[in-house]
C-alpha positions in Angstrom: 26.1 -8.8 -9.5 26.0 -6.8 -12.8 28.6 -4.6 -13.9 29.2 -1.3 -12.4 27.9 1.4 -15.3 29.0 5.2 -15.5 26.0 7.5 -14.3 24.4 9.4 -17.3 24.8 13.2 -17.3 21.2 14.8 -16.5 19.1 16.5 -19.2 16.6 19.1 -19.2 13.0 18.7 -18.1 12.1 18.4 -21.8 14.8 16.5 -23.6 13.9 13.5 -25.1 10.0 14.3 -25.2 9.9 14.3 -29.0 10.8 10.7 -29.1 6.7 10.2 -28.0 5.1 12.3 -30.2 4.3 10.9 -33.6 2.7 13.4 -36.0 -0.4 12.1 -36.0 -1.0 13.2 -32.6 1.0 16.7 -33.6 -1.5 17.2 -36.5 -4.9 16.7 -34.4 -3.9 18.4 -30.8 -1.7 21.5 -32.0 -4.5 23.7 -34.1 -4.5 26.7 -31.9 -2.6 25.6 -29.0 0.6 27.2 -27.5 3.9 25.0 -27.7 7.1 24.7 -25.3 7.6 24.8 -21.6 8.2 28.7 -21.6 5.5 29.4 -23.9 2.5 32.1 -23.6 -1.0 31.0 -22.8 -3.0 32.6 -25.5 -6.1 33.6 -23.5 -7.9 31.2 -25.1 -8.9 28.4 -21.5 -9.3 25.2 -24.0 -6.1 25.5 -25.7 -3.9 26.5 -22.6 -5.3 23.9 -21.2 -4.1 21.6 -23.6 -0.9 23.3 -23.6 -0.4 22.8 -19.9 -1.4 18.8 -20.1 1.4 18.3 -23.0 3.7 20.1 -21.3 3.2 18.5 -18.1 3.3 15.1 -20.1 6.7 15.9 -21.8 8.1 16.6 -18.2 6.9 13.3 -16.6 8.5 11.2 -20.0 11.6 12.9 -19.3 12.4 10.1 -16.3 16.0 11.5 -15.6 15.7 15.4 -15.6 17.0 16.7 -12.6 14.9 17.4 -9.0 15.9 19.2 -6.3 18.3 17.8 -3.6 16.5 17.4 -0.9 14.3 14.5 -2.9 17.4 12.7 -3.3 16.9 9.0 -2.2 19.2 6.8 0.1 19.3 3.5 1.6 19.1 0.3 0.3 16.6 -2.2 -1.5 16.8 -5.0 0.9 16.8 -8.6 -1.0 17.0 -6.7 -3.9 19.4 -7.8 -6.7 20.2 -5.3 -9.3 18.9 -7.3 -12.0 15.8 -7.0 -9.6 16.0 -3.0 -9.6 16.4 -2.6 -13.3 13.6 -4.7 -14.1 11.5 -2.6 -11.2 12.9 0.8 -13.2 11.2 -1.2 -16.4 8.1 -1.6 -15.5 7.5 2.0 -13.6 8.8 3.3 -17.3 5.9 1.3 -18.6 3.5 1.9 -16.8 4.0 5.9 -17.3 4.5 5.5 -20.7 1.5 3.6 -21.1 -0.7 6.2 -19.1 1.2 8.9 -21.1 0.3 7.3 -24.3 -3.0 6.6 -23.6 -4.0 10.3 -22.3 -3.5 11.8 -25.6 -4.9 9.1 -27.4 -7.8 10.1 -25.0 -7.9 13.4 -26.1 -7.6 12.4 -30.2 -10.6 10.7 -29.5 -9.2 7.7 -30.1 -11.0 5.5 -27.6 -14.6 6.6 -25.5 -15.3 7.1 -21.7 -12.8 8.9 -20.1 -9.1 8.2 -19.0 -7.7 7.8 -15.1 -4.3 8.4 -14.9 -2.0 7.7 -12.6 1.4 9.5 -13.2 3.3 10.5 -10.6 1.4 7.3 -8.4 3.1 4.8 -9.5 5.8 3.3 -7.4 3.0 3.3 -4.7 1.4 -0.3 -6.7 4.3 -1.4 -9.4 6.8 -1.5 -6.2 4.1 -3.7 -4.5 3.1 -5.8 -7.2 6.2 -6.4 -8.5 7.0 -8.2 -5.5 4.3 -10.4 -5.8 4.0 -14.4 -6.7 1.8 -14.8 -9.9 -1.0 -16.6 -7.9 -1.0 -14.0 -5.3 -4.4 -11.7 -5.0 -4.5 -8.3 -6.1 -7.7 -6.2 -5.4 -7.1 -2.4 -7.3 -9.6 0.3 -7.7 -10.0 2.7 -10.8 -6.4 4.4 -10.4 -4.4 1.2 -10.2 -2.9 0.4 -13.9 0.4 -0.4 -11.8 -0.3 -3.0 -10.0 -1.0 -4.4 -13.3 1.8 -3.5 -15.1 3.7 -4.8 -11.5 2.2 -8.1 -11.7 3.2 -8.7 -15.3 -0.2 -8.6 -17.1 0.8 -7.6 -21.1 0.0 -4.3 -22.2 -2.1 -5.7 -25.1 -4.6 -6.3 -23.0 -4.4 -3.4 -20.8 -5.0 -1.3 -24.1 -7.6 -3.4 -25.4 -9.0 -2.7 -21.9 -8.9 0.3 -22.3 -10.5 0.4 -25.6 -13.0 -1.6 -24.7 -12.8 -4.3 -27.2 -13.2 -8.1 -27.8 -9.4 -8.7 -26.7 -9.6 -7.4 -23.7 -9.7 -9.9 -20.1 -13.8 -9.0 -20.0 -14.2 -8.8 -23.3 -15.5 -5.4 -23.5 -18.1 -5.7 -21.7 -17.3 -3.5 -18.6 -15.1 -0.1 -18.5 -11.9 1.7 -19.5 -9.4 1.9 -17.0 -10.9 -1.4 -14.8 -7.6 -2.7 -15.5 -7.2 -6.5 -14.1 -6.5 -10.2 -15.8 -7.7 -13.4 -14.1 -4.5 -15.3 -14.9 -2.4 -13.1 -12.9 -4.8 -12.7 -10.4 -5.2 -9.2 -10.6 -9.7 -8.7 -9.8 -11.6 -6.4 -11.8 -12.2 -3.4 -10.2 -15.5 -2.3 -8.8 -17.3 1.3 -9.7 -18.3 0.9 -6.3 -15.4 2.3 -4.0 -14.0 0.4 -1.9 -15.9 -2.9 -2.6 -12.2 -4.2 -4.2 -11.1 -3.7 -0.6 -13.7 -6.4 0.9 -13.1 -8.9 -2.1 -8.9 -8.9 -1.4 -9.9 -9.3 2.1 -11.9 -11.9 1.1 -10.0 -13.5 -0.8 -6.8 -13.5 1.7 -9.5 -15.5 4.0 -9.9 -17.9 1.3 -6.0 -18.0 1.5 -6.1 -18.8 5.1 -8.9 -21.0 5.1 -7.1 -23.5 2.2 -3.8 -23.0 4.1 -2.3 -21.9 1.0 1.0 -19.2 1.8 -0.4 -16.6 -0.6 -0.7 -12.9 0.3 -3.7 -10.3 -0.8 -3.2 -6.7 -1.5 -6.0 -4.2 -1.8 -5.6 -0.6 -2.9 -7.8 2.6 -2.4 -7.4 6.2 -1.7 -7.4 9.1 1.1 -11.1 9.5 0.1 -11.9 5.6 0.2 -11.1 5.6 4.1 -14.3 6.9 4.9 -16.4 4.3 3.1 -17.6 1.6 5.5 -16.3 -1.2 3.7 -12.8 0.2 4.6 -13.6 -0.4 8.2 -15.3 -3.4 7.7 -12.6 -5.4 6.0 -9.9 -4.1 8.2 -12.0 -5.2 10.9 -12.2 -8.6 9.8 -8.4 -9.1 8.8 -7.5 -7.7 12.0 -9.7 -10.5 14.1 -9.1 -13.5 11.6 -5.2 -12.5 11.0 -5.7 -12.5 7.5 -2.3 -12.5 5.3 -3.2 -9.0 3.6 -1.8 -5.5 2.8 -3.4 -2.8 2.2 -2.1 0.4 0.4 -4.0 3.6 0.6 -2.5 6.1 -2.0 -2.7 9.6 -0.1 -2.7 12.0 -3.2 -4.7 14.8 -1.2 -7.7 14.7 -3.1 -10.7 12.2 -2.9 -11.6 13.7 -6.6 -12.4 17.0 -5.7 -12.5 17.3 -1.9 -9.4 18.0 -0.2 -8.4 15.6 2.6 -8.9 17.9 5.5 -13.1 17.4 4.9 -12.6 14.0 4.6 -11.1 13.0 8.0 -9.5 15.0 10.9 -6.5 12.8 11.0 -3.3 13.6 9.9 -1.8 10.3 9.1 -4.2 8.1 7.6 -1.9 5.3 9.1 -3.4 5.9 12.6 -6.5 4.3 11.3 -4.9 0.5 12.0 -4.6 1.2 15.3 -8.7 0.9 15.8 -8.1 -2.6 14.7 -4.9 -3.7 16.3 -2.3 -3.9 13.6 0.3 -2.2 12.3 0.0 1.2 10.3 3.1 2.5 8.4 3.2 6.2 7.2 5.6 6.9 4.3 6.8 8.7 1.2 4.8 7.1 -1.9 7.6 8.6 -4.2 10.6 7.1 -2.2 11.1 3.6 -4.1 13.3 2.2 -1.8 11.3 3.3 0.9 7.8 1.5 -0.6 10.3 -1.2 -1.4 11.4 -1.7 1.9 8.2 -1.5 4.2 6.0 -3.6 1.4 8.6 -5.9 1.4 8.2 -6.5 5.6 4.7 -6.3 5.1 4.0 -9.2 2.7 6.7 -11.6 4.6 4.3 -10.3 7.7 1.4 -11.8 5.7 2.9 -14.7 3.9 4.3 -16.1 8.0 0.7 -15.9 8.8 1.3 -12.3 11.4 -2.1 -10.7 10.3 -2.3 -7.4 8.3 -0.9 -4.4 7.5 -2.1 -0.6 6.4 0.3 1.4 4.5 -0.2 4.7 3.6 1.7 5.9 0.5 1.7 10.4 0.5 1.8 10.8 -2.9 0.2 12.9 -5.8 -1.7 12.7 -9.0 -0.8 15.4 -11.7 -4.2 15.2 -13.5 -7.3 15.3 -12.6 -9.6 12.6 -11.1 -10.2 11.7 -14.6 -9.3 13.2 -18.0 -12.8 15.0 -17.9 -11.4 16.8 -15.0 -9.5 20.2 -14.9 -8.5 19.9 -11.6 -9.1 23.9 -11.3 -9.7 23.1 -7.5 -5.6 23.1 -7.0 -3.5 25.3 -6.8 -0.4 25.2 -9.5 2.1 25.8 -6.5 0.7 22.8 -5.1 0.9 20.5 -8.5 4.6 22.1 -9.2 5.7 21.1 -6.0 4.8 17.2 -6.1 5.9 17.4 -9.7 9.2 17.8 -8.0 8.8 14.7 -6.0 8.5 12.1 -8.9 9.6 8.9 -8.4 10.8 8.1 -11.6 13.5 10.7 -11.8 14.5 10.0 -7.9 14.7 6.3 -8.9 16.5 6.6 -11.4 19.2 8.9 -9.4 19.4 6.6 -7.1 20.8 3.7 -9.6 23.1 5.9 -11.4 24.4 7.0 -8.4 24.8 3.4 -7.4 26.5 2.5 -10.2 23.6 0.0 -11.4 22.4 2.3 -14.1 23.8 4.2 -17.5 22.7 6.3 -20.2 23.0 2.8 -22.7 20.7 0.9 -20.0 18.0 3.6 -19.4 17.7 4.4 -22.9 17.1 0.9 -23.8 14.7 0.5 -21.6 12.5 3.5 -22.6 13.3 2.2 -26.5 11.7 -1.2 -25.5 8.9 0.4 -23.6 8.2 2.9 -26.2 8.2 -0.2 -29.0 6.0 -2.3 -26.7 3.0 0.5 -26.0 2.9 1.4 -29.6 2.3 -2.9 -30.4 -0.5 -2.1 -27.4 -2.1 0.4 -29.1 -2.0 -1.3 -32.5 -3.7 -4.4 -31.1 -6.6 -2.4 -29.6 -6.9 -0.4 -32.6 -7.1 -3.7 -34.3 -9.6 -5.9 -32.2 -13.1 -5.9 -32.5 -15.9 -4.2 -30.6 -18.3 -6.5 -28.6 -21.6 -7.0 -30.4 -24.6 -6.0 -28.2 -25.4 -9.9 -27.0 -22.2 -9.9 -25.6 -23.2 -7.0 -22.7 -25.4 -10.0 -21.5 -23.0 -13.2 -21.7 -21.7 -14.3 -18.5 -24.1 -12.5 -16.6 -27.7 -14.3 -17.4 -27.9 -17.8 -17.7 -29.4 -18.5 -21.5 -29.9 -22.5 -20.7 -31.2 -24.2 -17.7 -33.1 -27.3 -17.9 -36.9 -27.7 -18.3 -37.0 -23.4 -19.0 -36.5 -21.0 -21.4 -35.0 -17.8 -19.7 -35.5 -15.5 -22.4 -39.3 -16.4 -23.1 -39.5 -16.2 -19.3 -41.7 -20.3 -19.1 
């Protein structure tokens, strides 16, 4: 067991936020803009806007500011080591950093497209992921860099994904944001909603089928439930016993519609009952809670027990995607689930359990910080796809006897 560290004193909401902002992104996003938590808007919608997303940025870097009691975590990681828990705490720190990062970059103008972040989601896929064998199948949609991160996949070509260059695991031939790697087994997700779902559940009958003892996860939101490939897939998993979990992220809001004209349910869990397996309902922001119930739910898959639907109530601080002012909220309603973050809980948690110190956590973000920078470096670096490249591995050029592009 490691050695028993002294809990770091908490900081404000904003300390330590400077250590992210280099002045090159200072020098393009300031012109006009107000500055500082307590600052006035101006009047002026653009840059108050842009005001609000730094500010709400700084506060989510800022992993151990304080929260209110009553989001205090308890219990235990079960078969958790605390080697285990730091590394966990290292790779939710990435992933936000990395989603951080890339936002403003986004907003420099930096890379093209548009940006889907997922801060203040994360524990509901890193928590999951990190749990899971290297060869075991992950199927994420749009809002799922975590499961990445999770699995291990390097942030190089997370970045490069996001940039859409050469390095990336397509190539650049598809989109920002479809994060995924084919050595870790992580798919490429689908513009089409949902159609992730029916590929993890395919692939866990592949699984089954080989008599192999991996597991498949497949993500998707509140939203996503009402596609017919949801039901489909659970359908099948439920009659073949397929070793599969899958996570639906509950952030309220299928982009712009709230949950409430989406379904009538109140607990999307309920919706495993239609198909005979178990549905668990929980706190997305608890990581010892996601820990604990994703943990039972993959041994439940990998011993061959069927499925399982989780649903993770969590939030998403941003928009649906960095084009997207999210004016369709209310800010009580952001402000209160800003409350709820998981990183700051976490790391509460491990201080309080005498796994975690200032010395720890502030190498962690060091390394962190050092490693997205080398990210963004490398994308900035790689090439761009030439145009014949939109058609490689898509068309077949060669077959015998015909020439595809003169069509005889």
């Amino acid at each position: 067991m490691a050695e028993k560290k002294t809990p770091r004193k908490k900081k404000s909401a904003t300390a330590g936020a400077e250590a992210v902002t280099e002045a090159a992104a200072e020098s393009q996003e300031s012109a006009g803009r107000t500055t500082g938590e307590g600052a006035a808007p101006t009047g002026a919608p653009k840059e108050d806007f842009q005001a609000l997303q730094r500010r709400r940025e700084d506060t989510a870097l800022d992993v151990s500011r304080s929260f209110p009691d009553k989001y205090r975590l308890s219990g235990e990681m079960e078969g958790c080591s605390d080697a285990r828990k730091l590394e966990l705490l290292e790779r939710l720190v990435r992933t936000r950093e990395f989603d951080a990062r890339m936002r403003r970059l986004f907003r420099q103008g930096r890379f093209e497209g548009t940006f889907y972040s997922q801060i203040g989601q994360e524990a509901c896929d890193v928590v999951i992921a990190y749990q899971m064998k290297k060869t075991d199948f992950i199927g994420p949609s749009h809002r799922d860099l975590g499961a990445s991160v999770g699995k291990g996949v390097p942030l190089t070509a997370l970045a490069a994904q996001v940039y859409n260059r050469v390095d990336s695991p397509d190539g650049g031939r598809y989109t920002a944001c479809h994060y995924w790697h084919p050595d870790y087994w992580v798919m490429q997700p689908s513009t089409s909603i949902m159609m992730n779902w029916i590929a993890a559940t395919g692939a866990a009958f592949g699984f089954k089928m080989l008599k192999k003892d991996n597991v498949a996860a497949a993500f998707g939101g509140d939203g996503a439930t009402a596609h017919g490939d949801f039901h489909e897939g659970c359908n099948f998993a439920a009659v073949h016993r397929l070793p599969i979990v899958y996570v639906i992220q509950n952030n309220l809001w299928a982009e712009s519609l709230p949950l409430s004209l989406t379904t009538a349910l109140r607990d999307l869990s309920h919706r495993a009952d239609a198909y005979g397996f178990p549905g668990v309902n929980l706190d997305g922001n608890d990581v010892v809670a996601v820990w604990n119930a994703t943990r039972m739910a993959l041994d439940r898959a990998r011993r061959g027990d069927g499925p399982t639907l989780i649903e993770m109530k969590t939030y998403r601080w941003f928009g649906h995607s960095d084009i997207d002012p999210a004016d369709y909220r209310s800010e009580d309603e952001v402000e209160e689930w800003m409350e709820r973050d998981p990183l700051p809980r976490y790391v509460a948690w491990l201080e309080e359990s005498e796994v975690l110190d200032e010395e720890a956590l502030d190498a962690i973000r060091t390394r962190v910080r050092r490693e997205v920078e080398q990210a963004v470096e490398f994308a900035e670096a790689s090439a761009r796809p030439e145009p014949d490249a939109f058609l490689s591995k898509v068309f077949a050029h060669e077959y015998p006897g015909f020439d595809v592009r003169a069509g005889r």
